[in-house]
ROGUKE-241947 format. One record per residue (C-alpha): residue in three letters; x, y, z. Coordinates in pm, whole numbers, plus 50000, padded with zeros to 5 digits. Layout:
# residues N
ALAXYZ ...
END
This chain:
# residues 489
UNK989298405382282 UNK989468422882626 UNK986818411882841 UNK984268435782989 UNK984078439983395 UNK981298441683566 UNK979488436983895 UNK976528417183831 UNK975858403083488 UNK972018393583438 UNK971708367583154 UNK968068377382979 UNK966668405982911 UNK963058396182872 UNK960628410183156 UNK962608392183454 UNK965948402783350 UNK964668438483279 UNK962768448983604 UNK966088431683785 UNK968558451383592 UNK965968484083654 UNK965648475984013 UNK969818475884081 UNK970138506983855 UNK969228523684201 UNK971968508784338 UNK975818519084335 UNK977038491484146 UNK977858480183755 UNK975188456683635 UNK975458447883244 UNK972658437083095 UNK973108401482871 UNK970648392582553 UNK971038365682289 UNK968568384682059 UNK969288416081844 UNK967278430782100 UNK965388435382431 UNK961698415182467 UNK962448390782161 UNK961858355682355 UNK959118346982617 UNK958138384482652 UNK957168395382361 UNK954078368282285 UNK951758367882595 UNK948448374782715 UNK949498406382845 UNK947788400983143 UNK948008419983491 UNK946578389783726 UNK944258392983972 UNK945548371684224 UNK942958344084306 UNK943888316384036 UNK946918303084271 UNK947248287484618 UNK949108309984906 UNK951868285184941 UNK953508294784644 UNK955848320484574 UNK954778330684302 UNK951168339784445 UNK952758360084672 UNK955258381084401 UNK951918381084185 UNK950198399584472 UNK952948425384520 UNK953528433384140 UNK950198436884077 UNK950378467084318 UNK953088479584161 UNK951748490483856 UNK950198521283888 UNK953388540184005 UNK955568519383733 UNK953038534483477 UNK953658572183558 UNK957558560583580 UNK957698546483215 UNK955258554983008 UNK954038520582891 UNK950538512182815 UNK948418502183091 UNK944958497183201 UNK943488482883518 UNK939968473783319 UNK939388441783565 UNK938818402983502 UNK936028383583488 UNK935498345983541 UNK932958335183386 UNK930628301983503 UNK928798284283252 UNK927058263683454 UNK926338255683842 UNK929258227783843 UNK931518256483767 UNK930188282983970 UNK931548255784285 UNK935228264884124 UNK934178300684140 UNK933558296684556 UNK936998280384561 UNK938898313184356 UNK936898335284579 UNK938008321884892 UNK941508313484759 UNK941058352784618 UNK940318364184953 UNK943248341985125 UNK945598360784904 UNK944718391084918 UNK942988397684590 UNK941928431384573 UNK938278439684616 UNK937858403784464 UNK933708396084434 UNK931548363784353 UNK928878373684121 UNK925728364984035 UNK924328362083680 UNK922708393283701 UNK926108413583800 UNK927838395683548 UNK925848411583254 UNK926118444683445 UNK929878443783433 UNK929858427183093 UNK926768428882869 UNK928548406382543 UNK928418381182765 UNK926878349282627 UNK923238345282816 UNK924218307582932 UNK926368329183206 UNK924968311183522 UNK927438339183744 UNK931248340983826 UNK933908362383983 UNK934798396583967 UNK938618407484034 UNK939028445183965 UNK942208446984055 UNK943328429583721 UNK944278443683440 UNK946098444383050 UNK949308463882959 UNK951568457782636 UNK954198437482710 UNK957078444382485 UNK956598483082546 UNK956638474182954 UNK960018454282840 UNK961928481582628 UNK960778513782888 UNK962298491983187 UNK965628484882978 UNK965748524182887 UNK965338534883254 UNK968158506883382 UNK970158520383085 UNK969698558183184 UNK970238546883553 UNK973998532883430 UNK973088495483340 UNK974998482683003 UNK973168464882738 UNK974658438582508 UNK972808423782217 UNK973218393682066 UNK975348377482325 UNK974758340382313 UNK976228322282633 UNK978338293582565 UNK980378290682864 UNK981718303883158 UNK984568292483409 UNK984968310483781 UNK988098322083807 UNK988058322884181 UNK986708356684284 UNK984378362183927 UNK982428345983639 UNK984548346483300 UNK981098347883055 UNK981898338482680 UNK979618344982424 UNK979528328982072 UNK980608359781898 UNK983898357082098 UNK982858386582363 UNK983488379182726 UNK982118396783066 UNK983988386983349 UNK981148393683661 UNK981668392384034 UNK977468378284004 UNK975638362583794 UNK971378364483760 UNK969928339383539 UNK966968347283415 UNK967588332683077 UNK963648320383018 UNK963708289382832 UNK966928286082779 UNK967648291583228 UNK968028252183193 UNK971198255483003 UNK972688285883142 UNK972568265483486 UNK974388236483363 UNK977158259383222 UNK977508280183528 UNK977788245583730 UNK974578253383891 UNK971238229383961 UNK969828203883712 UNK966518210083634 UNK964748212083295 UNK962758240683146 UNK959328226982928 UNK958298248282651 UNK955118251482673 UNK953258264682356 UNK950138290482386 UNK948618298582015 UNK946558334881970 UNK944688353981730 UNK944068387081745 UNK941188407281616 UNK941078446981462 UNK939848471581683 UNK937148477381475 UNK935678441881617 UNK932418445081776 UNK932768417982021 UNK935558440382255 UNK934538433282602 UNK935138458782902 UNK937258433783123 UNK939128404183066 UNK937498376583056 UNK938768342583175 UNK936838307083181 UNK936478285683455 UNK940278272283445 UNK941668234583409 UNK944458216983550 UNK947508229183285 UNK945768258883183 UNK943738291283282 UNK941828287282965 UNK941108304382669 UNK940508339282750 UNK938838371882534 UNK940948401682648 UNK940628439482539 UNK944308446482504 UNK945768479482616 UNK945758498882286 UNK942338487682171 UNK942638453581979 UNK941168419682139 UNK943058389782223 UNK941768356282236 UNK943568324982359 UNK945818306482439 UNK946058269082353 UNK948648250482591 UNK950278223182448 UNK953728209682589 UNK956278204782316 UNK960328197282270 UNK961398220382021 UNK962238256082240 UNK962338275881918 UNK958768263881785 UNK956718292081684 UNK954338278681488 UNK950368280181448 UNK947878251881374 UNK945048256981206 UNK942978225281455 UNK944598244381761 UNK943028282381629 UNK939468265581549 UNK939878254581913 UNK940808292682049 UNK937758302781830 UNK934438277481965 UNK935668282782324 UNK935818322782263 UNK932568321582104 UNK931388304182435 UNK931688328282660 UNK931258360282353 UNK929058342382106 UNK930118374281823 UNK933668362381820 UNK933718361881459 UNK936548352081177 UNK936498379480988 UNK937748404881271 UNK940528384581276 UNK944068400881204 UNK946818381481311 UNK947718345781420 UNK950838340681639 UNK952348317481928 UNK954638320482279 UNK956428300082430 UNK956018296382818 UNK959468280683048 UNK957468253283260 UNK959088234683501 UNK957918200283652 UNK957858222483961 UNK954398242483931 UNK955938274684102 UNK958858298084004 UNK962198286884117 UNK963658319084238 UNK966878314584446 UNK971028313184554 UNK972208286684378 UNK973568257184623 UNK976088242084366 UNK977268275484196 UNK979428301884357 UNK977658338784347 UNK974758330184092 UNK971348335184168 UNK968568315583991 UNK965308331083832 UNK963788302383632 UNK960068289483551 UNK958868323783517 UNK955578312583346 UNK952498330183438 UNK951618351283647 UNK955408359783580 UNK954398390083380 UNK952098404483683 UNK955008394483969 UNK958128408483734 UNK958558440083932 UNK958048423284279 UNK960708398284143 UNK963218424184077 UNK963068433784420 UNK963458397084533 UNK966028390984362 UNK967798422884473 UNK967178409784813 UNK968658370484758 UNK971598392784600 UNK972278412484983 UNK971898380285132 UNK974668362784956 UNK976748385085027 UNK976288414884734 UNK976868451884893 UNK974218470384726 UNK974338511284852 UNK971458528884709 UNK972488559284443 UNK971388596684586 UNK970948603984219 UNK968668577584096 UNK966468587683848 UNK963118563283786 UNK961368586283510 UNK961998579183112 UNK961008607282835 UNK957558603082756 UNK957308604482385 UNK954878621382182 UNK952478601381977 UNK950138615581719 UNK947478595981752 UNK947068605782122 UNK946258646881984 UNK943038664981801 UNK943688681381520 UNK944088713981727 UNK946318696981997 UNK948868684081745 UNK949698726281616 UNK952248730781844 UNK953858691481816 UNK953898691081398 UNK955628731681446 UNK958538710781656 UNK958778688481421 UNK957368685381077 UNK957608647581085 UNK954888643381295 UNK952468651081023 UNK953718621280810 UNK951528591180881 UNK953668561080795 UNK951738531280966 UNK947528540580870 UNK946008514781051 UNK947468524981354 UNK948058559981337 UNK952098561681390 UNK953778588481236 UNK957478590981079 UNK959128611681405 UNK957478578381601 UNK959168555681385 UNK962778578281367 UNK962428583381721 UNK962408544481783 UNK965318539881546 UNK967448561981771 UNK966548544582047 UNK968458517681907 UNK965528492481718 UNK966878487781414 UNK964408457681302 UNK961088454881178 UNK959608432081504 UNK962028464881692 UNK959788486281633 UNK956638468081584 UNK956958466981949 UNK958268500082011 UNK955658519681835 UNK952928494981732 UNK953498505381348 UNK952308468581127 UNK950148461581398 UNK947148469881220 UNK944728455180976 UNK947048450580694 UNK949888437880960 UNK952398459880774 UNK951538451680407 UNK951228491580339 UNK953858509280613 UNK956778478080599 UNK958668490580307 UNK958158529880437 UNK960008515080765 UNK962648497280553 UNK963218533180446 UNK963598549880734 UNK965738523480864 UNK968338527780606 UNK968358569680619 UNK968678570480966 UNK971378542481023 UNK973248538880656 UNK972478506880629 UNK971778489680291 UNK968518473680207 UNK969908435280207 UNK970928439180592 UNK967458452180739 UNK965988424580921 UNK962778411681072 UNK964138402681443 UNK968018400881367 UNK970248377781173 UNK969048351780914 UNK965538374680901 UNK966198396680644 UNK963658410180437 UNK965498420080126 UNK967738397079890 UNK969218404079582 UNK972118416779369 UNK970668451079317 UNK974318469679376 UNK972538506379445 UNK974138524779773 UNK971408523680055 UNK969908563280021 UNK969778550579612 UNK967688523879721 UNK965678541979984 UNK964768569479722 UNK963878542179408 UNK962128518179686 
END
């Protein structure tokens, strides 16, 4: 198989890997794009808090304080770039009691060290201002209203589409297993048999960075999975709150937070339990009761029967409490982004331009394009128009008028338009368009999707998957051709 050529490969494209790849699309040289998964968002990414951090919960020393502070900024003009849901609603700490309201002095001034913006200590009577579902034990807390909540995935897959309209090359389900240097480039080999021969080499692999280092010949070091468990409650729920809202936080953990997501459901969690096994997804029914009684302290109407969905993440900790961000001292041309663990999500774009930076400095001649372009197509979605708005959209295109997701509102063009876009899957576009999100997490709209999926790409019923290979949703002998099937389905 003839190897591909490239400039710079970046191994992982979760949020790291993506706002790298999208910050050297400006840049007059051939970056390709590496992911293990069938697509882009489908490790670390994908199951988060979704959280844009205020910058107060970490000490000035670190790095990653520092990238938190600048990404945070960043936002705003990433938003009008991409298109991705995003809301700067502001975070709340909330003290229970006057023992705690001591660790709210020390976030303040560690807040105000950093650089927090308009960061505020509260007292018990602005905390019911800002958030009246507050339980009435609130003794006072912190204010940081330069937090925030976006959806993750979507912030993933509108970066990857700008790097790829800016010249970057994606490749799916490439699985590193080795790689030699040859002495002027990295020979990459994947286990499908593909190879990328790169002159550099970003790994930003997420939990598996451990292993990618060891076969590049870089450091040793060892990536913890960490495990953070979630439910999430319908929209409907009473109990939404107008900020985030964050406990007083421990030694391992920030806590177990309430958050108002960016399209209108409520998050509550995580748990954060260390574990061995990297591909662990699982939930536990002790660890959810937990998420539950310490939601309920802080919004006593948390209640069981808004809840929707159970699900877990996986977090890359390292015994090192900061990010480990740098040139590799053992490896020739490979720059390290590992331990990218919260507030990794808030410091992502900042860390694209770090790492663009490390790249200069070892020696990487970077020219920037005069034809960048950092804008993606917005696209429509029906739920955003009145009934009078949506005329002129459904006379464009018919499909518009087709709701194929209820719960959520997502039409058929939604769902085609993801499709072309290259998410073939069911988690795809789940994250693309928010279709089996809902209530009835895709009891009603899944096998409308598996439709579309196999008119739009000709693929049979037996290979549509869930999240790629050994996922699929459909076995059997039935020996119908795929628009057969789609019609009888």
């Amino acid at each position: 198989m003839e190897p591909l050529t490239t400039d710079i490969a970046i191994i992982g494209a979760g949020v790291s890997g993506a706002c790298i790849a999208r910050q050297l699309s400006a840049y007059e040289t051939d970056v390709t794009l590496l992911e293990k998964e069938v697509d882009v968002s489908f490790g670390v990414s994908k199951a988060n808090s979704g959280i844009i951090h205020g910058g107060f919960h970490h000490s000035p020393r670190y790095l990653k304080t520092r990238l938190e502070i600048q990404g945070n900024l960043m936002f705003d003009r990433l938003q009008r770039e991409l298109d991705f849901p995003f809301s700067r609603c502001g975070i709340l700490v909330v003290a229970m009691n006057e023992e705690e309201m001591k660790y709210i002095s020390h976030l303040y001034t560690q807040g105000v060290e950093n650089g927090a913006i308009g960061i505020e200590m509260c007292s018990r009577e602005r905390m019911f201002e800002l958030e009246p579902k507050l339980d009435s034990d609130c003794v006072g807390g912190l204010h940081a209203p330069g937090g925030g909540v976006i959806e993750p995935y979507r912030f993933v897959f509108s970066l990857v589409e700008s790097a790829r309209k800016n010249g970057v090359k994606l490749m799916t389900g490439f699985n590193v297993t080795s790689a030699e240097w040859t002495g002027d480039k990295h020979r990459i080999h994947a286990v499908d048999g593909r190879v990328v021969e790169a002159r550099w080499v970003v790994n930003a692999a997420g939990l598996q960075a451990d292993t990618v280092s060891r076969i590049f010949g870089g450091e040793d070091f060892t990536v913890h999975p960490r495990k953070g468990e979630y439910y999430l409650l319908d929209r409907k729920t009473k109990v939404c709150p107008q900020r985030v809202l964050f406990p007083v936080p421990t030694r391992v953990s920030k806590g177990m937070l309430v958050i108002p997501t960016a399209e209108g459901t409520v998050l509550i969690g995580p748990t954060a339990v260390d574990i061995e096994d990297k591909e662990d997804l699982s939930t536990n029914e002790d660890q959810l009761s937990q998420i539950l009684d310490q939601a309920r302290k802080m919004v006593p109407g948390v209640s069981r029967t808004d809840i929707i969905a159970a699900f877990s993440g996986l977090r890359p900790a390292l015994e090192d409490p900061d990010f480990y961000i740098d040139i590799s001292g053992k490896a020739p041309n490979l720059i390290q982004v590992a331990g990218i663990q919260s507030p990794g999500l808030t410091a992502s774009p900042a860390i694209g331009e770090y790492v663009k930076d490390l790249l200069k400095k070892a020696g990487c001649r970077l020219t920037e394009k005069a034809d960048y372009d950092p804008y993606v197509t917005k696209m429509p979605r029906i739920r955003d128009y009145t009934p009078f708005e949506a005329e002129e959209l459904l006379a464009s295109n018919p499909a518009y008028g087709n709701l194929v997701c209820r719960c959520e509102k997502i039409s058929e063009a939604e769902i085609v338009e993801a499709i072309r876009r290259g998410h073939t899957t069911l988690d795809g576009i789940k994250y693309f368009t928010r279709a089996q999100m809902g209530r009835c997490q895709g009891g009603f709209c899944s096998y409308k999707i598996i439709k579309l999926i196999m008119r739009e790409t000709g693929l049979r019923y037996d290979r549509i998957t869930k999240r790629g290979p050994g996922s699929e949703i459909l076995t059997g002998s039935l020996e119908e051709n795929p628009r057969e099937v789609a019609h009888h389905a």
